[in-house]
N, C-alpha and C positions, 0 to 999 in steps of 0.2 A: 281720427275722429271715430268712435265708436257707433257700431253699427244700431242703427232704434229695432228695439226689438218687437217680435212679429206677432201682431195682435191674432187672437184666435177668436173663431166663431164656432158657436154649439148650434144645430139646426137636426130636423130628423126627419128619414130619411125610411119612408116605409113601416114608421114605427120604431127605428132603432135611431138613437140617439148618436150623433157623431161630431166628435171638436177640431174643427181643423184651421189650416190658416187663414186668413183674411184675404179672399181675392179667389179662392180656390173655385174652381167649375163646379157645376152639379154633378158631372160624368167623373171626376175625380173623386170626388166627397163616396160617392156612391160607391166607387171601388173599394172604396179603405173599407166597406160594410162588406163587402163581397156581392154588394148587390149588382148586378149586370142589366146593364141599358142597351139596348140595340145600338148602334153606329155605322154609320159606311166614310164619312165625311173627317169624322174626327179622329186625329192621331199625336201619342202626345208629344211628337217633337216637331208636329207643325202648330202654326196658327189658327185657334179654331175661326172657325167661317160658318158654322150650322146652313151649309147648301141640300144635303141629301131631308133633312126634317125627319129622319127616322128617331133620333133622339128624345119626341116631344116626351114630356112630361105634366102633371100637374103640381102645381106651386101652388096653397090655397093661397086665397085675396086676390089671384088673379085670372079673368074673364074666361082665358085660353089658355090653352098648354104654350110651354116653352120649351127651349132645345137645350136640352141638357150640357150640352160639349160649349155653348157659349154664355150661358147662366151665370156670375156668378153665386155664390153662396150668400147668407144675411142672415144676422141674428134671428135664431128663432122661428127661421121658416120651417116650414114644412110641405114637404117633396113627397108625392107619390108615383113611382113608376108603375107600369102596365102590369106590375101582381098588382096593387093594390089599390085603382082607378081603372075604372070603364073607359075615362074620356082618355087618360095616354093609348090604354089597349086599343080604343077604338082609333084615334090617331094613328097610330104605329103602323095597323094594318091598313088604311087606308093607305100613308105613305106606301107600304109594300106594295100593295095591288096599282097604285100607280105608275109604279118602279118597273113591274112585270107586264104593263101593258106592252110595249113594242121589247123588252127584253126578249132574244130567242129562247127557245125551251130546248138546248142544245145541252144538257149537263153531260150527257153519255161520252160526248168528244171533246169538251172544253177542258183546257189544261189545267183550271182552276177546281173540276170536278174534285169532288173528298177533301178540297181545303176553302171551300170558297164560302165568307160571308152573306153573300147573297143568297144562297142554297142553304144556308146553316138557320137563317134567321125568316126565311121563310117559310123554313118546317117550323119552327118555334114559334115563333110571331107571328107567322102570314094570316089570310082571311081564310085558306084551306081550298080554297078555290076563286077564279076571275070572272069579271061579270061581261069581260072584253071579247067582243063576236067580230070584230073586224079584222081588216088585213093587218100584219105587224109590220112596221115601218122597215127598210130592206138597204142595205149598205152592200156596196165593195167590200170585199175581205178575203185576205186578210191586208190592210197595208203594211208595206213593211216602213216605218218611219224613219230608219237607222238598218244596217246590217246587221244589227243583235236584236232588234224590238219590232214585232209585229203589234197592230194597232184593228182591234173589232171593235167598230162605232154600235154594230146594233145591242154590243156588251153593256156597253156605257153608260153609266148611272151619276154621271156629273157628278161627281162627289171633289173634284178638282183636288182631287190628291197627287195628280202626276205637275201638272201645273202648278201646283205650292210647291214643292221640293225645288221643280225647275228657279222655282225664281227666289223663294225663301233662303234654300239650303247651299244648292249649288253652283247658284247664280247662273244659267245657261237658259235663258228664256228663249228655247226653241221649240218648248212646245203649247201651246198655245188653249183656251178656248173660244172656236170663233163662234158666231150667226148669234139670232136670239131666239126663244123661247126655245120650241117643238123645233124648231132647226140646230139650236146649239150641239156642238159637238167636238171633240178634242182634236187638234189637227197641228199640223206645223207648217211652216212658212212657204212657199212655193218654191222647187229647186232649193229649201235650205232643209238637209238633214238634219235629224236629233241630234246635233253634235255634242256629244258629253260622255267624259270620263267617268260619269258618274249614271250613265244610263239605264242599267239594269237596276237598279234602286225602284224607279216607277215599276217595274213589273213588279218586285215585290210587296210591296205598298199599294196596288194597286187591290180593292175589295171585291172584283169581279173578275173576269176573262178576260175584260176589254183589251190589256196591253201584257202580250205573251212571248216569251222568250224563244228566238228563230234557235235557239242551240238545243231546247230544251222537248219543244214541239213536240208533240204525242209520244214523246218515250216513255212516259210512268206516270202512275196513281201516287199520290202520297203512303197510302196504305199498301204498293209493291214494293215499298223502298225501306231500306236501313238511313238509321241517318246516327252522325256522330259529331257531336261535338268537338271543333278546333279550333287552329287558330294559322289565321294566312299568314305567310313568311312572302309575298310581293315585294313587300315593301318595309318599314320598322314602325308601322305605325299599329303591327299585334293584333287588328282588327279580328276576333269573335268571329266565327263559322260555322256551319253544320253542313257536314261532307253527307253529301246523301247520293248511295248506292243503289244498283235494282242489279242481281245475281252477278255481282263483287265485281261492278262497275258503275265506276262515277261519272253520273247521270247529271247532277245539279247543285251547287254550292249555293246556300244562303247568308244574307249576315246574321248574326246571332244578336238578341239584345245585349249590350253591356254597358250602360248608362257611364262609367267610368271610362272607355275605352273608345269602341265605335261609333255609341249610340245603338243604331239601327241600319248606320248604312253603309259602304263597302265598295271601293272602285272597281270598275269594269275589270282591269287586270286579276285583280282578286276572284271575281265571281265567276266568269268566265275564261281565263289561264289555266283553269287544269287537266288540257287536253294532253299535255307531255306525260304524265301521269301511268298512261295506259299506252302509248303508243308502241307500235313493234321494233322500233329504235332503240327501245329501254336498253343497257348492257344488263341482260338477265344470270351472267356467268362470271368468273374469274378468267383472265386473260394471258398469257404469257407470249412477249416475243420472241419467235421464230424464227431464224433465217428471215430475216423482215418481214414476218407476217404473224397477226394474234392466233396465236391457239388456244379454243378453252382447255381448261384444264380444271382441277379439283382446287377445293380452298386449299388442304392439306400441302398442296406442291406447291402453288402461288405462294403463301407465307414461306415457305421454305426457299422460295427464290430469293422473296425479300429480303429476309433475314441473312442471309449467306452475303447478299450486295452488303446490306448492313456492317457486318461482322469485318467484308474486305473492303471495307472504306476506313474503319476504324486504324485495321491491320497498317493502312495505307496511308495514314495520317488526314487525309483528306476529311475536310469538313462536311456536315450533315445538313439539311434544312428543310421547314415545312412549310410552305403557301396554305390560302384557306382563302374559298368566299362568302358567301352570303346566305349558301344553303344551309349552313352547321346550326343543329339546333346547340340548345346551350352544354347539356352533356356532351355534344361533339365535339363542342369547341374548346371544352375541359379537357376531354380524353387526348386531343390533339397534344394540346401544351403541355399537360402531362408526359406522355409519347413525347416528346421533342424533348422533353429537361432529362426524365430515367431512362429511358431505350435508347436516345438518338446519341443523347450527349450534350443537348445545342441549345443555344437561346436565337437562335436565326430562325424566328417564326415568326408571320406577318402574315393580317387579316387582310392590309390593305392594297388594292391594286393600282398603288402608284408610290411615290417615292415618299419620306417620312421628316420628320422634323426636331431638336430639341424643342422645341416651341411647341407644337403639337404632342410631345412625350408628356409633357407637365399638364398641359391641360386634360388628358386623357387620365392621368394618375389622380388627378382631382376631382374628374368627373364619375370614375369609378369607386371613388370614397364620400362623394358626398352625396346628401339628398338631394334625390333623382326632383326635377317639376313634372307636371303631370298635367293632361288634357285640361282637366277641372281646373288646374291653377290657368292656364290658359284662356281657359273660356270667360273666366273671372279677372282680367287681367285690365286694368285699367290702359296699361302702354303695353303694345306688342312692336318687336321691332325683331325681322328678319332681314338675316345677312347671308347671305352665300349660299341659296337653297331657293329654290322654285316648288314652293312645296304643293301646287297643284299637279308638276308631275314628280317631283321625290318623294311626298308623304301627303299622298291626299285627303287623308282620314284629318290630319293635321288642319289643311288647309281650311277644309271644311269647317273645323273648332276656332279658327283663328277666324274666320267670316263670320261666323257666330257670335264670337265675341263683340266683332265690330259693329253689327248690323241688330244685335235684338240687347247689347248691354253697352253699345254707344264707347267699344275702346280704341286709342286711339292707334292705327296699325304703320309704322313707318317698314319701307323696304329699301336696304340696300343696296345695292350691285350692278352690274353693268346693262340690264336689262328688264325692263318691266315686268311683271310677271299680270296676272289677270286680278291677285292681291294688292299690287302696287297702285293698279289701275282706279280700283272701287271693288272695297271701301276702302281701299289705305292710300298714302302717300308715297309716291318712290324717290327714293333719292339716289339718280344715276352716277354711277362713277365708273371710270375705265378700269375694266378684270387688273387685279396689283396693287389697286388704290385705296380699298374695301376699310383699312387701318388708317388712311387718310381722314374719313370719315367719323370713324368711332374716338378715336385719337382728337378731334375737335371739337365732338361732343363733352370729349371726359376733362378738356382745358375747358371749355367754358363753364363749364360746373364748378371746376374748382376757382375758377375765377372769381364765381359767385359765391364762394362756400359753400357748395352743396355736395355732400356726399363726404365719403373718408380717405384720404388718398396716400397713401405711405410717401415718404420724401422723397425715394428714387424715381416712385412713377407721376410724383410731378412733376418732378423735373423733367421729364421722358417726354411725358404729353408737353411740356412746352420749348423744348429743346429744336433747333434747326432741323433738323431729320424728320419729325413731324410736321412742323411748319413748311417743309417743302411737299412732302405728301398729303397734306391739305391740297397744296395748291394744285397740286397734278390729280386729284381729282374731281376738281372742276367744282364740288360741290359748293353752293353758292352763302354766304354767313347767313343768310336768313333761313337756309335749311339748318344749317349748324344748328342756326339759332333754336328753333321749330322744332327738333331733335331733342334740343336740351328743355326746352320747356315740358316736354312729354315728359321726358325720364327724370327731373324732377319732379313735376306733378306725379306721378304714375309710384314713384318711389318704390316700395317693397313691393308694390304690385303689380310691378313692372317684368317682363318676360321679354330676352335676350334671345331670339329662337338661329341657332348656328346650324349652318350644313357640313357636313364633313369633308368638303371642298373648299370651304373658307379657307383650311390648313394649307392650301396652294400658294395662297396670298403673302406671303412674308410679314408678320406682324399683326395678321388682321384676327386670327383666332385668339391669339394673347392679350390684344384688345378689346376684344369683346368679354372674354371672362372678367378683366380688370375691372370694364367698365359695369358689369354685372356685380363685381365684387365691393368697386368703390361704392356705388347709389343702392345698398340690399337688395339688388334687384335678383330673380331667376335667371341662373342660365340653364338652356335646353339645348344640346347636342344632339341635332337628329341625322344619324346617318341612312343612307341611301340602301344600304342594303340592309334583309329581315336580320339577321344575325350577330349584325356587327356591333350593338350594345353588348351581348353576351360574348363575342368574342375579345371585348377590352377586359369584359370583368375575369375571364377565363385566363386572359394572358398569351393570348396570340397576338404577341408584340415581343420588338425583342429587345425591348429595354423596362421589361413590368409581366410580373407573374399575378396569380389568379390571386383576385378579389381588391384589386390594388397596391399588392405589395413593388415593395423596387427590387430590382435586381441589385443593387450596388449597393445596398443596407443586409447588412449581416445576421442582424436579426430579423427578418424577414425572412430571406434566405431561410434561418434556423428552423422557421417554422414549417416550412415547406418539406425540408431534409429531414423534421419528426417524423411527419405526416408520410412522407414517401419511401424515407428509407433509405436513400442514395445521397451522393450528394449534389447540390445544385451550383451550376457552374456562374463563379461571376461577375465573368467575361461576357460584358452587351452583346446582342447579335448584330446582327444585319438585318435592314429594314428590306424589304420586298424588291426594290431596283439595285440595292448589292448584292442579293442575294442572287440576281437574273444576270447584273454584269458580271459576277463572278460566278456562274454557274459551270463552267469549263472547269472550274477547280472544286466544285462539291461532288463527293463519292454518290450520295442519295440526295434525291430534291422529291418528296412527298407534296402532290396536288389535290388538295380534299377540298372537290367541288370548286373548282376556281379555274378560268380558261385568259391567263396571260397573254396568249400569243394573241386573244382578239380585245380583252377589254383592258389591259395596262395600260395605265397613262404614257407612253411611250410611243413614237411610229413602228417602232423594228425590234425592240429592246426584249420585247416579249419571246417574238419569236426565235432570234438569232440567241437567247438566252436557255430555251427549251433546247436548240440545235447542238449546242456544247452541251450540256451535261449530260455525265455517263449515263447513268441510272434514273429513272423519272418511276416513281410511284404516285397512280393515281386511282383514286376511289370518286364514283360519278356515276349520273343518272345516266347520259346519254356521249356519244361521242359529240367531241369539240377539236376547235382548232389544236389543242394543249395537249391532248389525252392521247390525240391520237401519235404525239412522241413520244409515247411513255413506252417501258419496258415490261412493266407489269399492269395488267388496270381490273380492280373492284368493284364489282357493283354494289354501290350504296341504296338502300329502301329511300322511297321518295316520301316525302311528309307524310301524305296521307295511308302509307302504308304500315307506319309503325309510330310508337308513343314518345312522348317529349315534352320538352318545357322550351317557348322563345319570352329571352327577354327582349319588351318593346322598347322605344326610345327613350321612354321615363326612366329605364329600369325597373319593369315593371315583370318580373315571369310570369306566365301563363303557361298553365298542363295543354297540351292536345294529346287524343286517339289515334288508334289506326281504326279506318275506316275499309279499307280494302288489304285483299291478300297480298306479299310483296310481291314483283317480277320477280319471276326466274326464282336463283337463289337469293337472292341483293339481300344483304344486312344492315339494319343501321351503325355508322360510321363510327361510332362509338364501340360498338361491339365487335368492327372489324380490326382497330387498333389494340382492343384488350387480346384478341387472341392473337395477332401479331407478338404482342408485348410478351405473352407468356411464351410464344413457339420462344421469343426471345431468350427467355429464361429471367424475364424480369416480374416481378409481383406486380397485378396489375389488377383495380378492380372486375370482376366475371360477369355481375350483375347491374343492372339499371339504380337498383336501389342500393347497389354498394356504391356507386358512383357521388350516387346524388347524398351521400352521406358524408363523401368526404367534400363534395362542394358544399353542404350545408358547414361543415365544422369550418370550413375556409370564411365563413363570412363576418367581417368586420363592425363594428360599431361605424356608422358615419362621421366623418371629422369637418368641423370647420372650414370652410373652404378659405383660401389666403392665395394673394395675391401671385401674378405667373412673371417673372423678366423679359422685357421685353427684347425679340432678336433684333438685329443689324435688318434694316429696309433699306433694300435696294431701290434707288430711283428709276420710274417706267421711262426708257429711252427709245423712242422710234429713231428710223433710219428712211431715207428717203428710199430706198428698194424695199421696205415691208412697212408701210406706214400703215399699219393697222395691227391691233391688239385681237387676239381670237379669244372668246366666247364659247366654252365648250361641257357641254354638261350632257347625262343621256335621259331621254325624253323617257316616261311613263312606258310607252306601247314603241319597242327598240327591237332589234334581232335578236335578243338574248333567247338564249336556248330554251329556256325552259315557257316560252312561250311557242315552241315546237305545237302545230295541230290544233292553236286556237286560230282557226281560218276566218270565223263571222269576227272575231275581233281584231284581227292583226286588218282587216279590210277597213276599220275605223282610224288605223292607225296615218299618221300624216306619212306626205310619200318627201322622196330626198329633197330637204332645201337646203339652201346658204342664206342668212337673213341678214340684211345690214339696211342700216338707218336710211332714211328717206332724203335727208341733205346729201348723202355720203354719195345714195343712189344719183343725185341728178348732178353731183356735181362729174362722176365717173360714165352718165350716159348710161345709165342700167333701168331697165323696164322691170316691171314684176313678170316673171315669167320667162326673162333671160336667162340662158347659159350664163352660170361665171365660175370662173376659177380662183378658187386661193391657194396659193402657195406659199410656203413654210422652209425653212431649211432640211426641215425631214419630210415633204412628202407635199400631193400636191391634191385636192378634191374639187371636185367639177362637179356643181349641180341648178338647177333653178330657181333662181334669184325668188327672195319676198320681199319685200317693201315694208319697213314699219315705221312708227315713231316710239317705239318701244325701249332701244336700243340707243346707248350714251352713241357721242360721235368718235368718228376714228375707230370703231368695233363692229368685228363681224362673231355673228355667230352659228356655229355646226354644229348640228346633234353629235351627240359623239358615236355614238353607235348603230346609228342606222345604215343600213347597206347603201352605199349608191353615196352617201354622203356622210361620212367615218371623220367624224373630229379627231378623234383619237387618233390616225393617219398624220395630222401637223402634228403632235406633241413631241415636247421633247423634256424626259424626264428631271432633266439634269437645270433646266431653265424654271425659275418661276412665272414665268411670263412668256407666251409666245409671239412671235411678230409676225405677221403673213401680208401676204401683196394678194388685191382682189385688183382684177380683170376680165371684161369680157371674155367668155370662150371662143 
């Protein structure tokens, strides 16, 4: 049904004449002129509310001034602001002088001084002076509300901007406005902290001093600071930033506007994580091992170690490989796979840190040739339907657009997987299933579609979806026919405007990511593949896989192949590699294993596989911000420049590139890691681009027209089999705020962080005799974690689950690479 098209209104505005759409604000209209209306209240990705009254205006025909930010527009009015009306002027200013009666006159020490609304709009607008001779009303301060947010009531100009985000945007309504009138004021719950991912956002949205950042507190003026435009690598959701330095130290990260990307706002990790940055930990040198100890040394000697390992692995017949994480920008993650096909010899390169899939190989080859979905599409998405991702702590920029969606365009949001998420809860739907079951689920959505005739289904994958092996993994995951059903009425209705949102952990699942693109491909719907770490879109398109070269091409297609051997020179080998856990169990038989950014021994999907895998192989080359569990068995190690120190492009989870700056000078020597593998390549004696912008030349010549997306085969599913010694299914993903290194030195936010749990369902709890706050143990066949019980009804039955990477309580510790399904036994400690 074709959309009715958008009536326009003409109305004028000062004198100037302006057509805009039907429904539009006065404060809106006004911008498109360049005219500027005072505001402290209004902002445009919340709900207007006209509380601060700065806004008034005159509208003729009517009696009184009106608030601009909640007006809207009407044929043929006529609007004057405070140039061209006495009554808004005089309004305006009245507001101000009301505003300043108990405000303190504190600008000289307020962290808001040289950027602050209030200060800006009372030299402009104000009365020029106050007619207020009394005491000013007097508050405690500063409170701290949270470990990151300090809270000054006598700041406070009620303009409830902290309080709409809380409960509009990112649904955390812990922070409050209590009392009435001359008593109101912003407060939170008693004994309940600001608790939110998303907490530094009110600081910056906030139009006075009132709510100040505890990291940020008197270190700088706006005007003593550099500031540069980038873009966060946290997470893959590419979120917009401006790194802002005071003498070549970063001080304060903001989010940047990008109406297409972040909006405006930016998780706590983002804003406050870039204390690893600067720390004295940095590796500022080249390393060489000693007699078992690193010695610095020169770049010029370090390549030349390398290269010689190189040359006598080759001599040696022994094979070559290169690991990668989340840090590579997208140049890096080019240069690498490049490095790995000309210099190394090898297609044994893997972004990912855990084990890999045919099933997984084809949907990454499809996702890296076809049209990317995108926030926008998201936000406008009639069905949303998330599987295998907790996107409040994987991609919370995400998460945020998919609530948005639900909450101000009414879509409908269904969640997968063995565990409720805060999305599943409200506003969406969750449909629990045991971790393995995930294609149970999807797989009974895409039979009862086609049952119905809806959608396009090739004869093999009908037959698939209604075939025994499906029919039992329905059953085994519990999910009930009126969810099915509920499921499929969505993605029906929802049709083309439907969004399929995948985690890169679905791939765990046997069958559950090939179902989801299918089910994506049979109904026109969007699939979106968002992976957990910033780099790992640009690392599928780059070809750190080792069965798919840069831009999507296959290794086992010849003409593919051809094009890469024009472009480079050499030839390309095409013999598949080894995905990331053959490469670590056969690490005892690789000459060189290269680590760019990536620490195996702690975050592999494996209990031991990591480490015991680093212990055999000869030669470890690694290039890295700071020492890791990984690095520190290496033979040689690199310092690579950390984001904010040198220039780049991340692409985010749409496929979307984005440029960043360097904002500060790098440690030490540290290079970025692109330009550590070019002059490697050449000590080599291989041709290798020198420059950034030779680089990015030959990745722009690599890129493809989009193709068609077409249907994925589905693999052999195994059925989930408990054992009366491990009758429980573990739950393992890593939380937002984890031990990962590169959250080194953010102290006020690692304090927000949760402390070790083990979480398991509330029936599960009372039938085992577990209180919240007990010891308990799970145990696995690889390993065993002890930590303090929680309580939910979140959580399907028969499931536990463990952060994966938090100290004290390391999911990753049960895993076992080789299984797709893990089984553990929970008991009292």
């Amino acid at each position: 049904m074709a959309a009715e098209p958008v009536k326009n209104v003409t109305l004028t505005i000062d004198g100037r004449e302006v057509t805009v759409a039907a429904g539009t604000l006065i404060i809106r209209a006004a911008e498109r002129t360049d005219i500027y209306v005072p505001r402290f209240c209004d902002h445009p990705y919340l709900a207007p509310l006209g509380a601060c009254r700065q806004c008034l205006v005159e509208v003729e025909g009517q009696r009184k001034p009106l608030t601009a930010c909640t007006t809207p527009v009407g044929e043929g009015m006529v609007v004057k602001t405070q140039w061209s009306s006495e009554m808004a002027k005089d309004a305006q200013e009245g507001v101000l002088e009301l505003l300043l009666i108990n405000h303190p006159l504190d600008c000289p020490m307020c962290d808001k001084g040289g950027e602050c609304p209030l200060q800006d709009q009372a030299l402009a607008y104000g009365p020029g002076g106050s007619r207020f001779v009394d005491q000013k009303r007097r508050f405690v301060k500063p409170v701290p509300i949270s470990p990151l947010v300090y809270l000054d009531r006598e700041r406070c100009v009620l303009c409830a901007r902290c309080t709409r985000f809380a409960s509009e945007i990112s649904g955390d309504p812990f922070i409050e406005l209590f009392e009435r009138g001359a008593l109101e004021q912003v407060a939170i719950f008693e004994d309940e902290p600001y608790e939110s991912v998303f907490s530094g956002n009110v600081i910056q949205i906030c139009p006075v001093g009132a709510l100040t950042s505890a990291k940020f507190r008197f270190k700088a003026r706006p005007f003593d600071m550099a500031s540069e435009r980038s873009v966060c690598n946290m997470c893959a959701s590419g979120c917009n930033t401006i790194v802002q330095s005071r003498r070549d130290q970063i001080v304060r990260v903001l989010a940047a506007d990008n109406a297409e990307v972040n909006e405006v706002w930016m998780c706590d990790k983002g804003r406050f994580g870039h204390g690893y940055v600067q720390r004295p930990e940095r590796i500022a040198e080249p390393m060489v091992r000693k007699d078992g100890e690193f010695v610095a040394v020169s770049w010029a000697e370090a390549f030349r170690v390398v290269v010689e390992a190189i040359h006598a692995a080759r001599r040696a017949g022994q094979r070559t490989a290169a690991l990668s994480g989340g840090r590579l920008a997208d140049e890096d993650a080019y240069a690498l796979s490049r490095f790995a096909r000309t210099v190394l010899g090898t297609n044994d390169v893997d972004h990912r840190s855990r084990a890999g899939s045919d099933e997984e190989d084809e949907v990454l080859h499809r996702v890296a040739c076809s049209p990317g979905t995108t926030f926008t599409d998201v936000e406008h998405a009639k069905t949303i339907v998330v599987v295998g991702s907790d996107l409040q702590q994987e991609s919370p920029i995400l998460f945020l657009r998919v609530r948005k969606a639900a909450m101000r365009h009414g879509a409908q949001v269904f969640e997968v997987g063995g565990r409720a998420t805060p999305l599943g809860r409200a506003p969406g739907r969750s449909i629990r299933c045991p971790p393995g079951t995930e294609a149970g689920v999807l797989l009974g959505a895409a039979a009862e579609l086609a049952r119905r005739g809806v959608g396009e289904w090739t004869p093999e994958l009908r037959d698939a979806v209604a075939g025994p092996n499906a029919s039992a993994l329905r059953e085994q995951s519990h999910a009930s026919a009126e969810q099915i059903g509920a499921l499929a009425d969505a993605l029906a209705g929802g049709g083309a405007e439907t969004v399929i949102v995948c985690g890169d952990r679905l791939a765990q699942s046997p069958g559950a990511l090939a179902a989801a693109w299918n089910l994506a491909d049979g109904t026109q719907a969007r699939f979106a593949w968002v992976p957990r770490r910033a780099g790992a879109r640009g690392a599928v398109w780059a070809g750190l896989h080792p069965r798919l070269l840069p831009g999507g091409r296959r290794i086992d297609s010849s003409s593919d192949r051809a094009e890469l051997e024009q472009l480079w020179g050499v030839p390309v080998s095409a013999t598949p590699g080894r995905d990331a856990r053959d490469v670590l169990s056969g690490a005892g038989e690789t000459g060189v294993l290269f680590l760019a950014g990536v620490d195996p021994a702690w975050d592999f999907g494996d209990a031991t596989l990591g480490s015991r895998g680093l212990d055999a192989a000869p030669f470890i080359v690694a290039t890295d911000l700071l020492m890791t569990s990984s690095n520190r068995k290496a033979n040689v190690l690199l310092p690579a420049s950390a984001w904010p120190e040198r220039d780049g492009t991340l692409t985010d989870w749409e496929g979307r590139p984005q440029a960043f700056g360097a904002a500060v000078t790098p440690a030490g020597v540290s290079r970025p890691d692109w330009e550590i593998l070019s002059l490697l390549a050449n000590e080599a004696g291989v041709a290798f681009p020198r420059t950034r912008d030779e680089l990015r030349r030959e990745m722009n010549a690599l890129q493809r027209p989009v193709a068609d997306p077409t249907a994925v085969a589905l693999p052999p599913m195994p059925m989930r089999r408990l054992d009366e010694h491990h009758p429980f299914t573990l739950l393992t993903y890593p939380l937002l705020l984890d031990s990962g290194t590169m959250l080194l030195g953010a102290t006020e936010l690692l304090e927000t962080a949760q402390q070790p749990f083990v979480e398991i369902g509330r029936g599960d709890a009372g039938r085992l005799g577990i209180a919240r706050g007990d010891r308990v143990r799970v145990t696995s066949a690889c390993g065993t974690v002890e930590a303090p019980a929680g309580i939910t009804d979140a959580l399907v039955d028969r499931c536990v689950f463990v952060p994966a990477t938090q100290v004290g309580a390391r999911g990753l510790a049960l895993l076992d690479a080789g299984e797709p399904i893990t089984l553990v036994r929970v008991e009292k400690a």
